[in-house]
N, CA, C and O atoms as CSV, one atom per row, in Angstrom:
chain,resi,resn,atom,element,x,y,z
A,1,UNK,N,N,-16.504,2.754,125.058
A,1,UNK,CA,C,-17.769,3.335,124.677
A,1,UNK,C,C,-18.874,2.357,125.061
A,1,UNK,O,O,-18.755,1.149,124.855
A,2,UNK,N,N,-19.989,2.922,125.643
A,2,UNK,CA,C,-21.172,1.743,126.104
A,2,UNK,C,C,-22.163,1.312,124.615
A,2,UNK,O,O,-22.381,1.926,123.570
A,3,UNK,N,N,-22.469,0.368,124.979
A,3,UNK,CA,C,-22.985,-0.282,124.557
A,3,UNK,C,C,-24.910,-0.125,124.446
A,3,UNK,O,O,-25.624,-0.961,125.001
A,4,UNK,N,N,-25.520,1.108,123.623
A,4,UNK,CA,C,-26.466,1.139,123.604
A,4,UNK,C,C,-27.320,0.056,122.285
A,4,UNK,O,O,-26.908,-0.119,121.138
A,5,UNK,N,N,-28.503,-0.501,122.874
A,5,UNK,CA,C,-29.331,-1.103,121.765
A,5,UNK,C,C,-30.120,-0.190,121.025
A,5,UNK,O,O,-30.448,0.903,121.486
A,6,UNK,N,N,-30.467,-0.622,119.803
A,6,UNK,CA,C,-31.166,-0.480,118.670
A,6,UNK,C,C,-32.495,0.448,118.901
A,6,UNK,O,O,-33.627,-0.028,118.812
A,7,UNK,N,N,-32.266,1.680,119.175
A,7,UNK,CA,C,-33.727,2.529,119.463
A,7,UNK,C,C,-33.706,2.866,120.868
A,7,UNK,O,O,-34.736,3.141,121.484
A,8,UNK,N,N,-32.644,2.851,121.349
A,8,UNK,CA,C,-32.584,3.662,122.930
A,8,UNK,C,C,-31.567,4.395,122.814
A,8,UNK,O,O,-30.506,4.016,123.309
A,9,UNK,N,N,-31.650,5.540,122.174
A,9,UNK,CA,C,-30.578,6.506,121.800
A,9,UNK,C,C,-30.017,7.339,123.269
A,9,UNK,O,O,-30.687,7.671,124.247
A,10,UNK,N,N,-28.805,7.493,123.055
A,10,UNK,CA,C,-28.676,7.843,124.786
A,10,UNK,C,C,-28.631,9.576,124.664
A,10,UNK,O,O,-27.617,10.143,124.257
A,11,UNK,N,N,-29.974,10.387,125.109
A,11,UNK,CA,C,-29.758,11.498,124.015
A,11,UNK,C,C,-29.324,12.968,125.572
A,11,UNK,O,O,-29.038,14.163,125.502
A,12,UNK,N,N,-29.491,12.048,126.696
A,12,UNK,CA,C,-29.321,12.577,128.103
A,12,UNK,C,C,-28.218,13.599,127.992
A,12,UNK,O,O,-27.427,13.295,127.099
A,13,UNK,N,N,-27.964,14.553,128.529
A,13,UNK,CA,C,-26.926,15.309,128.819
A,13,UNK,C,C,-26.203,14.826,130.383
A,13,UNK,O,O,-26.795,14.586,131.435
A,14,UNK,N,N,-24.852,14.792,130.120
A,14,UNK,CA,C,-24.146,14.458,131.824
A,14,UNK,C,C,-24.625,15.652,132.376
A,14,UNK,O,O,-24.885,16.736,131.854
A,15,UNK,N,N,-24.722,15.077,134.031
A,15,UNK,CA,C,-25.269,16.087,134.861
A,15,UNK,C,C,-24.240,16.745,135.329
A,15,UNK,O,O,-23.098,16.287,135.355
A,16,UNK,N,N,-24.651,18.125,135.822
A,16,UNK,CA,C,-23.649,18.590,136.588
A,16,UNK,C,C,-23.364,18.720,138.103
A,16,UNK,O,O,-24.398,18.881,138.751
A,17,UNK,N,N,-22.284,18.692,138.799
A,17,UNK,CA,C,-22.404,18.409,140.371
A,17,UNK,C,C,-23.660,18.741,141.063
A,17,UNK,O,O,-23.995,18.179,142.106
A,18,UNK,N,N,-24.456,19.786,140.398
A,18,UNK,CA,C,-25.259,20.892,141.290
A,18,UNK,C,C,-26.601,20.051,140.969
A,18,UNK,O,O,-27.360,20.341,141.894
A,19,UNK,N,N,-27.274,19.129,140.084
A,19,UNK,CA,C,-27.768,18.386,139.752
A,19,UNK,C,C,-27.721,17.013,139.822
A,19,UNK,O,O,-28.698,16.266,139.873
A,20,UNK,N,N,-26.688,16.734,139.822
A,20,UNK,CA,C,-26.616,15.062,140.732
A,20,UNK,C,C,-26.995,15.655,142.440
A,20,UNK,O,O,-27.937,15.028,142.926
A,21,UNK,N,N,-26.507,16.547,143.202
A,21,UNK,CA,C,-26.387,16.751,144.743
A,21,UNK,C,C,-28.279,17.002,144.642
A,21,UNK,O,O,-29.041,16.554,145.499
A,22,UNK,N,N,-28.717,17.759,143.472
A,22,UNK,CA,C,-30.440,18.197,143.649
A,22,UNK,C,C,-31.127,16.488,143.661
A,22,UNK,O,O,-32.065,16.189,144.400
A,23,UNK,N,N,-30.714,15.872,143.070
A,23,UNK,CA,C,-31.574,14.314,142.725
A,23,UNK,C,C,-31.277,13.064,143.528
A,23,UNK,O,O,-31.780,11.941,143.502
A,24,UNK,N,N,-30.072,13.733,144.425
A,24,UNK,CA,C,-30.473,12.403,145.485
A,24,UNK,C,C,-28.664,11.600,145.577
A,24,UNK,O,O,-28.061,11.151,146.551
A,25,UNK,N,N,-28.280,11.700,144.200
A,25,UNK,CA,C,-27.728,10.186,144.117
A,25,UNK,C,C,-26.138,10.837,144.347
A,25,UNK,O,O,-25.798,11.964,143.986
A,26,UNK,N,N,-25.273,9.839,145.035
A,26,UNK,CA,C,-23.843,10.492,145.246
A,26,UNK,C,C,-23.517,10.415,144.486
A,26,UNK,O,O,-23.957,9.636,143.642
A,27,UNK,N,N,-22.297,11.371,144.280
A,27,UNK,CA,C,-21.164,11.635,143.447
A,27,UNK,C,C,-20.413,9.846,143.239
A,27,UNK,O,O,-20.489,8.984,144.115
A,28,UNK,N,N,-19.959,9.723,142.330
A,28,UNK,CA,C,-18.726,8.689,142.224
A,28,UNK,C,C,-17.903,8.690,142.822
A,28,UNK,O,O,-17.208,9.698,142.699
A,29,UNK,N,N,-17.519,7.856,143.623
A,29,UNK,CA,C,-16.140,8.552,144.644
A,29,UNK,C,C,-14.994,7.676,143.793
A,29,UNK,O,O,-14.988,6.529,143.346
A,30,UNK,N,N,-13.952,8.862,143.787
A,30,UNK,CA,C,-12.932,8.983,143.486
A,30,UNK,C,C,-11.760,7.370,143.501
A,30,UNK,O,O,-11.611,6.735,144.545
A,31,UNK,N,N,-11.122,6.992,142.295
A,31,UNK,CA,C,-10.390,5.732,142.409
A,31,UNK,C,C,-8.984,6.281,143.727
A,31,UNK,O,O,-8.337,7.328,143.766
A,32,UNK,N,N,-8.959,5.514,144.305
A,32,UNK,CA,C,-7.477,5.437,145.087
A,32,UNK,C,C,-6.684,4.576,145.294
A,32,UNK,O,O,-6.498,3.715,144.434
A,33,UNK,N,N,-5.993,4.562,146.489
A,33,UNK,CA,C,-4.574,3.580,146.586
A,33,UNK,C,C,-5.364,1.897,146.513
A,33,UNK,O,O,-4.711,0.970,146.034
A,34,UNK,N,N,-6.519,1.709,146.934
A,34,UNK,CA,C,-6.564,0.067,147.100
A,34,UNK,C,C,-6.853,0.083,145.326
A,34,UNK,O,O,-6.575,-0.826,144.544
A,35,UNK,N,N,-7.292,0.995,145.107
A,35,UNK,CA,C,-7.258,0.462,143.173
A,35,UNK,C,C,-6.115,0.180,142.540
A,35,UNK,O,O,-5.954,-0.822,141.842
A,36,UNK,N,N,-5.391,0.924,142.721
A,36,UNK,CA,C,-3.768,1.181,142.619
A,36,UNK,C,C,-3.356,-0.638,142.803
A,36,UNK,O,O,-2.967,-1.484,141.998
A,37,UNK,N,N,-3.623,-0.664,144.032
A,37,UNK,CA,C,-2.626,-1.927,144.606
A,37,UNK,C,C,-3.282,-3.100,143.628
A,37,UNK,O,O,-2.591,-3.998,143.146
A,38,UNK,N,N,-4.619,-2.977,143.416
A,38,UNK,CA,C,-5.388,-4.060,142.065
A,38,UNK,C,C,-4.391,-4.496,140.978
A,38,UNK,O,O,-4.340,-5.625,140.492
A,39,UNK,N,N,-3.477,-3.283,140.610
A,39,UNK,CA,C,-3.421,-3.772,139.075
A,39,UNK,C,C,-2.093,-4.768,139.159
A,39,UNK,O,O,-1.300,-4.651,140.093
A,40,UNK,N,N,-1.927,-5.666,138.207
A,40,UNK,CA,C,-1.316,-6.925,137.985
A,40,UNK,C,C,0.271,-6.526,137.842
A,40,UNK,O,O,1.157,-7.198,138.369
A,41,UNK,N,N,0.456,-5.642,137.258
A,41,UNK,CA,C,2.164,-5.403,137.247
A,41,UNK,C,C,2.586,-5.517,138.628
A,41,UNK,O,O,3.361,-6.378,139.044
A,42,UNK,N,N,1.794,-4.198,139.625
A,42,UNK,CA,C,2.275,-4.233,140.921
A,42,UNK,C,C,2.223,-5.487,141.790
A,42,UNK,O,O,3.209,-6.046,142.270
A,43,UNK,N,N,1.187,-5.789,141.906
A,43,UNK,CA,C,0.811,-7.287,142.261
A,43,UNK,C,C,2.366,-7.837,142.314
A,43,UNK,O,O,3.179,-7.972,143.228
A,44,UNK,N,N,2.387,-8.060,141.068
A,44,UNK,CA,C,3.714,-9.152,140.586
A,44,UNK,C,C,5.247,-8.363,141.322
A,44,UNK,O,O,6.109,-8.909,142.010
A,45,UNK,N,N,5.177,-7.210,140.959
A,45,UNK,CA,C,6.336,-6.533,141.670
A,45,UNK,C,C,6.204,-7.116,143.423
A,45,UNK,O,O,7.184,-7.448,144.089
A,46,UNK,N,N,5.384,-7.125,143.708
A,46,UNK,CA,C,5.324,-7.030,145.012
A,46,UNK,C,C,4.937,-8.218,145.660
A,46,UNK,O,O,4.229,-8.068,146.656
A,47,UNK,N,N,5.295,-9.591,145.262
A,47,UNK,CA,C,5.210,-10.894,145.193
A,47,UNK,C,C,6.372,-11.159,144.833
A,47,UNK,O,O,6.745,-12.165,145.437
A,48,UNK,N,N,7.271,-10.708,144.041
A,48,UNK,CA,C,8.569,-10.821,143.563
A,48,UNK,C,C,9.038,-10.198,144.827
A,48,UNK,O,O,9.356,-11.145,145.546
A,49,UNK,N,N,9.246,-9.070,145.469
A,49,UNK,CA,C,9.772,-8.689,146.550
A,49,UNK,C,C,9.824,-9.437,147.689
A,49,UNK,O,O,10.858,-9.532,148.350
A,50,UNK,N,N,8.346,-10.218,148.107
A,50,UNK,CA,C,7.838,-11.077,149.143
A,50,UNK,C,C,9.047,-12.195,148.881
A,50,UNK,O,O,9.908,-12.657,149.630
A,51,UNK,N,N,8.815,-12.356,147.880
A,51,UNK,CA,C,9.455,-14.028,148.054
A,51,UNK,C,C,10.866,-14.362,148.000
A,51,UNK,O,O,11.385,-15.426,148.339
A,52,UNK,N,N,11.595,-13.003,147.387
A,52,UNK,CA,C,13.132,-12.518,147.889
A,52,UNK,C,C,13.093,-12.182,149.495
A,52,UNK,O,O,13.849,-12.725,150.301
A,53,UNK,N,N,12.340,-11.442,149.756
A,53,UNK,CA,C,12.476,-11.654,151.702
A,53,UNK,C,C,12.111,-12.351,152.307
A,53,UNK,O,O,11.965,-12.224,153.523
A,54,UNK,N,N,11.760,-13.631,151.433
A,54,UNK,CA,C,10.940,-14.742,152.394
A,54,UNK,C,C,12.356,-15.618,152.654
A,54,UNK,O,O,12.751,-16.037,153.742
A,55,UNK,N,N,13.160,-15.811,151.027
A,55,UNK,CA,C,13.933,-16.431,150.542
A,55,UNK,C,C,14.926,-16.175,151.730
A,55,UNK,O,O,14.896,-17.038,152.608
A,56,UNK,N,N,15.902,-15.010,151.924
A,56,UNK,CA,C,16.643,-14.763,152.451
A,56,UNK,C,C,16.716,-14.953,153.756
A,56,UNK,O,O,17.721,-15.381,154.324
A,57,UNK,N,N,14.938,-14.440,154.681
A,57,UNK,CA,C,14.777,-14.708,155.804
A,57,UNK,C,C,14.957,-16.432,156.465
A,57,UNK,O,O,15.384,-16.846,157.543
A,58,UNK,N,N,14.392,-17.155,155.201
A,58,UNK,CA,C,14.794,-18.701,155.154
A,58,UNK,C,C,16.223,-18.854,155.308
A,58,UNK,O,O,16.527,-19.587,156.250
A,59,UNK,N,N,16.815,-18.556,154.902
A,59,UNK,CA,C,17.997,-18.948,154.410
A,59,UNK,C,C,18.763,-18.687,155.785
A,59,UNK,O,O,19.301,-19.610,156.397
A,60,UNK,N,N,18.777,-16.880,156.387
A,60,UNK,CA,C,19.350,-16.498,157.795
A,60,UNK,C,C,18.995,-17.674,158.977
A,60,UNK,O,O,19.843,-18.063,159.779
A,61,UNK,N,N,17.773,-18.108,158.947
A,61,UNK,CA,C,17.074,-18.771,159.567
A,61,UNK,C,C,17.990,-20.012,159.957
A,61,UNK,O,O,18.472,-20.368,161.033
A,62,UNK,N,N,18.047,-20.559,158.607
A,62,UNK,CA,C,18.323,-22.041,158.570
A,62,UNK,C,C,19.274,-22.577,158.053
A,62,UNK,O,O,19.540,-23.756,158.283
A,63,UNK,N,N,19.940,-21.865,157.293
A,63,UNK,CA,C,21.458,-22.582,156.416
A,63,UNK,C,C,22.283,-21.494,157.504
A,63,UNK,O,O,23.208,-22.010,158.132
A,64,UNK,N,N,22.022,-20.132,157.741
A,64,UNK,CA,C,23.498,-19.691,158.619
A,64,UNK,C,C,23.281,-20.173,160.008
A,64,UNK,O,O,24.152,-20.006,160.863
């Protein structure tokens, strides 16, 4: 929930598509895959994966 001060009541109604497109300002565009790839679980999943195929590729490399 935002954070309004003391006597700036937020008393606005959300606009609707047909009224944001009349006033100029774009739409919000939509979250997608690079947001996706942001969040920290995946991150970690996928750093954990890296470094098992880094591991192994080392290993083919240089111990066999």
């Amino acid at each position: 929930m935002p954070y309004f001060p003391p006597g700036t009541a937020h008393t606005a109604p959300p606009e609707s598509p047909e009224q944001r497109a009349a006033s100029g300002r774009p739409a919000p565009e939509p979250r997608g895959c690079l947001f996706a790839l942001s969040q920290p679980p995946l991150m970690l999943f996928l750093a954990v994966i890296g470094a098992l195929l880094l591991i192994t590729a080392v290993h083919d490399l240089f111990v066999l």
